[in-house]
C-alpha positions as CSV (number, residue, x, y, z in Angstrom):
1,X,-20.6,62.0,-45.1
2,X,-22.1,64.8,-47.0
3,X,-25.6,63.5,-47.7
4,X,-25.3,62.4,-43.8
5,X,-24.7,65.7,-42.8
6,X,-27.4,67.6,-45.4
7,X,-29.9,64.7,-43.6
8,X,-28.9,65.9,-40.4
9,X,-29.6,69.9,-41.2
10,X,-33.2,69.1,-42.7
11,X,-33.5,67.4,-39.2
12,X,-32.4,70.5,-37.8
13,X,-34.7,72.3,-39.9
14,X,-37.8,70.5,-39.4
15,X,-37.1,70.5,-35.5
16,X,-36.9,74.7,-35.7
17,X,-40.1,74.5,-37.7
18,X,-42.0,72.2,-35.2
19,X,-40.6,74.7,-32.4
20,X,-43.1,77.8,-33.9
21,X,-46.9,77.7,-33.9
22,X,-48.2,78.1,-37.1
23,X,-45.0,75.7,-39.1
24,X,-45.4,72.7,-39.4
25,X,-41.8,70.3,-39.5
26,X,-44.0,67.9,-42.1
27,X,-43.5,70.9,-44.8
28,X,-39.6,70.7,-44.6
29,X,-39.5,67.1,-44.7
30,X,-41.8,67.2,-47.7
31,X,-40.2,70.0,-49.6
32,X,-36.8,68.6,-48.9
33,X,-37.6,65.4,-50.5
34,X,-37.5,63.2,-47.7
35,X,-41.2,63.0,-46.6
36,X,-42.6,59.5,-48.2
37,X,-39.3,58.0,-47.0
38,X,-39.9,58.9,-43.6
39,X,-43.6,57.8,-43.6
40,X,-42.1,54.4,-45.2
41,X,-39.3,54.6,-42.3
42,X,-41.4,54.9,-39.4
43,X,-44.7,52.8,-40.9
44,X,-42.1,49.9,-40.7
45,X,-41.9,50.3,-36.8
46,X,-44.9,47.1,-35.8
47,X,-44.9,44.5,-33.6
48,X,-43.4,42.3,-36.8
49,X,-39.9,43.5,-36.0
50,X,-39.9,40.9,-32.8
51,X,-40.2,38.0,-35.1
52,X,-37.5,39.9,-37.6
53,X,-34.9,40.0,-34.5
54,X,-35.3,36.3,-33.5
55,X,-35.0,35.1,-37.0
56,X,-32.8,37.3,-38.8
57,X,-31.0,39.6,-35.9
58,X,-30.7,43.1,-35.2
59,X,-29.3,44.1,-38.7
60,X,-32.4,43.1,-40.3
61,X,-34.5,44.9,-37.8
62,X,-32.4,48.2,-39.0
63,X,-32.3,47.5,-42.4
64,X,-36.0,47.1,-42.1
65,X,-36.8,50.5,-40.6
66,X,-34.2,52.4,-42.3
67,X,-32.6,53.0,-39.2
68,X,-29.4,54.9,-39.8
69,X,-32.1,57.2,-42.0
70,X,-34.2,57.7,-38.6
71,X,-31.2,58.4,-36.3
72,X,-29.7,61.3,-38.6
73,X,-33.5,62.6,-38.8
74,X,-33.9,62.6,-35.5
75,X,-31.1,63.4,-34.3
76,X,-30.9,66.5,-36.1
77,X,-34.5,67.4,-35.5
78,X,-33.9,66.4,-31.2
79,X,-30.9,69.0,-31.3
80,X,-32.2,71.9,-32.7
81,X,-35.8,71.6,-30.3
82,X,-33.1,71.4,-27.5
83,X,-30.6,74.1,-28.8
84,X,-33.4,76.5,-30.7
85,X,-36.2,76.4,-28.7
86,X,-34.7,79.1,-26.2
87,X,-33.7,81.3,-29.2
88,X,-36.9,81.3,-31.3
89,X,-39.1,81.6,-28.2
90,X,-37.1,85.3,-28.0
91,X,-37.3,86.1,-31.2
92,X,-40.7,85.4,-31.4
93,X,-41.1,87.6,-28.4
94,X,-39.3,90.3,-29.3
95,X,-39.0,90.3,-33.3
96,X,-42.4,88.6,-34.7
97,X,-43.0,90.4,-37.7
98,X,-39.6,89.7,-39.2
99,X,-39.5,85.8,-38.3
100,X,-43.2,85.2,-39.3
101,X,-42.9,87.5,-42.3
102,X,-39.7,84.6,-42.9
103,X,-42.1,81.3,-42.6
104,X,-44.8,83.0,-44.4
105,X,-43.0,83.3,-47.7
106,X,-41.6,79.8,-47.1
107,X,-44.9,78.6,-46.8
108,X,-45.9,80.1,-49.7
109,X,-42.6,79.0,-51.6
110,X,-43.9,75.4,-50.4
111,X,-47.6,75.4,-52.0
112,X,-45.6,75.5,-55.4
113,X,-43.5,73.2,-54.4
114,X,-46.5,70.5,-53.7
115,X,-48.2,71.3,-56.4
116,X,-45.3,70.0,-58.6
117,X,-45.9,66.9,-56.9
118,X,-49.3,66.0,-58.4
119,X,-48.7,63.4,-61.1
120,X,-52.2,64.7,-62.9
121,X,-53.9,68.1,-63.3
122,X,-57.1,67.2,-62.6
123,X,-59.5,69.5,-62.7
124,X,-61.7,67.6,-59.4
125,X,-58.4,68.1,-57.2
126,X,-60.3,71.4,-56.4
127,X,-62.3,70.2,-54.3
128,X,-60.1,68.1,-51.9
129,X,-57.7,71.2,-52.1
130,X,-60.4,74.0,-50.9
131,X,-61.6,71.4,-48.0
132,X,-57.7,71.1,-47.2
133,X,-57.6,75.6,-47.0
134,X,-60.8,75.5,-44.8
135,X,-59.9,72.6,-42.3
136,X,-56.3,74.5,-41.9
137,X,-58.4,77.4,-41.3
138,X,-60.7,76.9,-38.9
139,X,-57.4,75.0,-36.9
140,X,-55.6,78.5,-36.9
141,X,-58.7,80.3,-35.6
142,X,-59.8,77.8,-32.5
143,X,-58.9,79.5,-29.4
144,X,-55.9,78.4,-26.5
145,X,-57.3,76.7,-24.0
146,X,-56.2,76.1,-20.4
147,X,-55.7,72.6,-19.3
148,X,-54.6,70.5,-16.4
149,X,-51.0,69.5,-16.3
150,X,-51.6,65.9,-15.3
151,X,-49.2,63.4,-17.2
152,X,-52.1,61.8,-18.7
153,X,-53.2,64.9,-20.6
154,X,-49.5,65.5,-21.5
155,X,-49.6,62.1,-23.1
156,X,-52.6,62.8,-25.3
157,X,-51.3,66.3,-26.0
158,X,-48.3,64.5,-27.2
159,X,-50.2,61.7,-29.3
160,X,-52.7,64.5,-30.7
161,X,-49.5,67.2,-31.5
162,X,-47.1,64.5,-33.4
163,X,-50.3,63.9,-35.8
164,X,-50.3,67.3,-36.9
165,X,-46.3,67.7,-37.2
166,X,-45.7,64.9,-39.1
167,X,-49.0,66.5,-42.1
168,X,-47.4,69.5,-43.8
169,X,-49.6,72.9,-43.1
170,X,-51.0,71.6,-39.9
171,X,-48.6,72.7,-36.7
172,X,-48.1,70.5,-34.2
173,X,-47.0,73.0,-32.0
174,X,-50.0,75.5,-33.0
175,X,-52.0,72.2,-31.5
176,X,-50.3,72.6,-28.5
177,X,-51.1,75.8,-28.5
178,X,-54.5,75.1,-28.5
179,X,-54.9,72.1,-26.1
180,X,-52.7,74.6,-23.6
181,X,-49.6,72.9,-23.0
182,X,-47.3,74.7,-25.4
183,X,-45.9,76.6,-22.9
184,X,-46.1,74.2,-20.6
185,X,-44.0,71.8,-22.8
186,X,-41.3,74.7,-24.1
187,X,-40.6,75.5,-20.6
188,X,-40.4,71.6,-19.2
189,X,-37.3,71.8,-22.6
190,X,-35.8,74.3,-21.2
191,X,-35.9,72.8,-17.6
192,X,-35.3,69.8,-18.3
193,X,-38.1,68.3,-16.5
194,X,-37.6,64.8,-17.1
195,X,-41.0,63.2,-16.0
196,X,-42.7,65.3,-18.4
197,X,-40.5,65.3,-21.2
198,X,-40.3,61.2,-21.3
199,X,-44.1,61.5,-21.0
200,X,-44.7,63.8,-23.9
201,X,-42.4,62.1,-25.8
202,X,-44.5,58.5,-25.3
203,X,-47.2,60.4,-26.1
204,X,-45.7,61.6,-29.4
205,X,-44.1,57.7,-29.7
206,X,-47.2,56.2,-29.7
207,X,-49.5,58.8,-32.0
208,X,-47.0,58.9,-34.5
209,X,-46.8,54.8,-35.1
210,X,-50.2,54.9,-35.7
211,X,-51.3,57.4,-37.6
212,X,-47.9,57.3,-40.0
213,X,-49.6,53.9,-41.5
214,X,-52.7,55.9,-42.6
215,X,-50.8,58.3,-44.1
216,X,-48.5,55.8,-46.0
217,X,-51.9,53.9,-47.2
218,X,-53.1,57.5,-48.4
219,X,-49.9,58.2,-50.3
220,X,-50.3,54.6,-52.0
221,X,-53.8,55.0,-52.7
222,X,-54.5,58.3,-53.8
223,X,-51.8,60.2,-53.7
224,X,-52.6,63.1,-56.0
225,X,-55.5,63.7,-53.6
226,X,-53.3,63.5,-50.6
227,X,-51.1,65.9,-51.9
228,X,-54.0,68.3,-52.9
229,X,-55.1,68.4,-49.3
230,X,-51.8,68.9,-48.4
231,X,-51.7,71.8,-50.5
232,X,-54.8,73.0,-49.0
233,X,-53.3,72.6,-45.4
234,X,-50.8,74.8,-46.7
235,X,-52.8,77.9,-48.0
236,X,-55.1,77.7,-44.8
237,X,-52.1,77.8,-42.5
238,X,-51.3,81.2,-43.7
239,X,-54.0,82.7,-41.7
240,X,-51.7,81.7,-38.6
241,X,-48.5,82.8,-40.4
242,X,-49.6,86.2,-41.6
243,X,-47.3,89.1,-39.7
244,X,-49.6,91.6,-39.1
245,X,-52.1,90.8,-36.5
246,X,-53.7,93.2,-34.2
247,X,-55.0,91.0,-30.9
248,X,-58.6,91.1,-29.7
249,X,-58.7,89.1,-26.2
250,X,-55.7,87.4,-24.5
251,X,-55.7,84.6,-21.7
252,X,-53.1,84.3,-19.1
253,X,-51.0,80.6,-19.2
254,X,-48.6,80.7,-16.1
255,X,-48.6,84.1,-15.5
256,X,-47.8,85.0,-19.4
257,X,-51.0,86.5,-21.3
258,X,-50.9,84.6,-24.6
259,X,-53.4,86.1,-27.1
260,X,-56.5,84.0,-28.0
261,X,-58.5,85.9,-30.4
262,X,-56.3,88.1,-33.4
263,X,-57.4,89.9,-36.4
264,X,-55.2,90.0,-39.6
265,X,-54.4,93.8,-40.5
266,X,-52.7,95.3,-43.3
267,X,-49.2,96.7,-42.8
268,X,-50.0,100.5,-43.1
269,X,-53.4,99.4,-40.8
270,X,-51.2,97.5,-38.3
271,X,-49.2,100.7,-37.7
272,X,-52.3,102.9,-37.1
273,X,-53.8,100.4,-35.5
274,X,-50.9,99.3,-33.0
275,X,-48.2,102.4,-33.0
276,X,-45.7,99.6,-33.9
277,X,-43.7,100.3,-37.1
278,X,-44.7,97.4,-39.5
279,X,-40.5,96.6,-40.6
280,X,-42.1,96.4,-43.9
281,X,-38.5,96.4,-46.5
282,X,-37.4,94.3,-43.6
283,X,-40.1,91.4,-43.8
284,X,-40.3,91.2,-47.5
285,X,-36.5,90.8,-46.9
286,X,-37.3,88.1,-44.5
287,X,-39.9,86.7,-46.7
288,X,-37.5,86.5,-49.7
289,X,-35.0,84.7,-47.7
290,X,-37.3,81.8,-46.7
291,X,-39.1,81.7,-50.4
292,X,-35.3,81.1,-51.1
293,X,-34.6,79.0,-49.0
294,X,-37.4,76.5,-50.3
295,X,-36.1,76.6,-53.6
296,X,-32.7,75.7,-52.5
297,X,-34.0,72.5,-49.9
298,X,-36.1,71.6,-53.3
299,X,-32.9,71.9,-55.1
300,X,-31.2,69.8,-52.8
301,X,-33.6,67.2,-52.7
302,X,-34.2,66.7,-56.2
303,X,-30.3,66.0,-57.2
304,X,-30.6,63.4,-54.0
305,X,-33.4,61.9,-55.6
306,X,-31.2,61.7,-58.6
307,X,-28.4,60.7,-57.2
């Protein structure tokens, strides 16, 4: 019951992360210790599972998938996008600096935490891990788009979105973002439009079976260069993540302007710059709190592994 219910919080935890642009719920499920188990989980979903029913019956079909694994996940992760979404979507609003202040020192906490991974030290790893910083850089500085709210680009949105949130450092909702449906997707939550949710959510069905296999076949094959990309992901993700940002142009998406084009700014500039206090004992509060946090999901993880 306990490990049940600690499953059910990193759920929880990676659905809050996949909530915020900029976090992506593939870093908590791989600092947590759970992230090859749910690549190995979910590459087990094919069309062999058909055969596994008629010959062996529905038990094998779950042992086979891990299934009581999958439904804690996902139920955890399904409740807190439905519960959460509303109350990050404020707080972002109204409090960024503290709450990204908060993922950027988990971030951070997270690169050390992947780095333990790597099984060598090689000194080559360099260069998959600076390719990894630039990719997730130039993600964090494309520009929102607006887009057509047709079903069919819901789907792809979907398919294209669960890639990112299942890589740690890439945000799947940061994706959204940019394809111009986050918005449109948070607000179909919070109304529970139905159509488009069961659409978005075929979408994400069918782009996460198929790219989880790569992934796996990365792992298998060369994971300590997987895991240095990773890392990179990581480090170029905090261009998204970092507090301070002063904003340069803006688009409006549904009568909201959502800004397209930021600059990253010092505290003490951001406050010239903006007229906005910076909250600066309060972020590096914040910041300590999820560079905690890290350490004690890591913690958690490692005596499950042991256990």
């Amino acid at each position: 019951m306990k490990s049940n219910l600690i499953l059910f919080l990193k759920g929880m935890a990676m659905g809050a992360a996949d909530v915020i642009p900029g976090v992506s719920g593939g870093t908590i499920a791989f600092i947590s210790g759970i992230y090859e188990r749910l690549i190995s989980a979910l590459s087990a979903v094919d069309v062999s599972l058909i055969s596994t029913f008629k010959n062996e019956g529905f038990a094998a079909v779950w042992r086979k998938i891990d299934g009581f694994f999958l439904l804690v996940l996902f139920a955890g992760i399904g409740s807190s996008i439905l519960s959460l979404a509303k109350g990050l979507s404020f707080l972002l609003e109204n409090h960024p600096i503290p709450v990204w202040s908060f993922f950027f020192g988990l971030i951070i906490a997270s690169v050390l935490v992947v780095y333990r991974q790597l099984k060598t030290r090689k000194a080559l790893l360099i260069i998959p891990f600076v390719l990894g910083i630039a990719f997730a850089w130039w993600i964090t500085m494309l520009v929102p788009a607006q887009s057509s709210n047709s079903l069919p680009f819901v789907f792809f949105s979907g398919a294209i979105a669960i890639c990112a949130m299942i890589l740690p450092g890439i945000s799947g909702s940061f994706i959204l973002l940019i394809l111009g449906k986050y918005q449109y997707i948070l607000e179909s939550l919070h109304q529970l439009r139905i159509d488009v949710i069961l659409v978005f959510m075929a979408g994400c069905g069918i782009g996460l079976l198929s790219f989880v296999r790569l992934v796996k076949w990365l792992f298998a094959k060369y994971h300590d260069l997987s895991i240095a990309v990773l890392g990179g992901f990581m480090i170029g993700s905090l261009n998204k993540v970092w507090p301070w940002k002063i904003t340069l142009e803006s688009i409006l998406l549904k009568d909201k302007l959502i800004p397209s084009v930021q600059q990253n700014v010092s505290p003490w500039a951001y406050e010239s710059l903006s007229g906005i206090p910076a909250e600066l004992p309060l972020s590096l509060a914040c910041a300590a709190i999820g560079l905690g946090l890290i350490l004690v999901l890591e913690y958690a993880g490692n005596r499950n592994r042991l256990a």
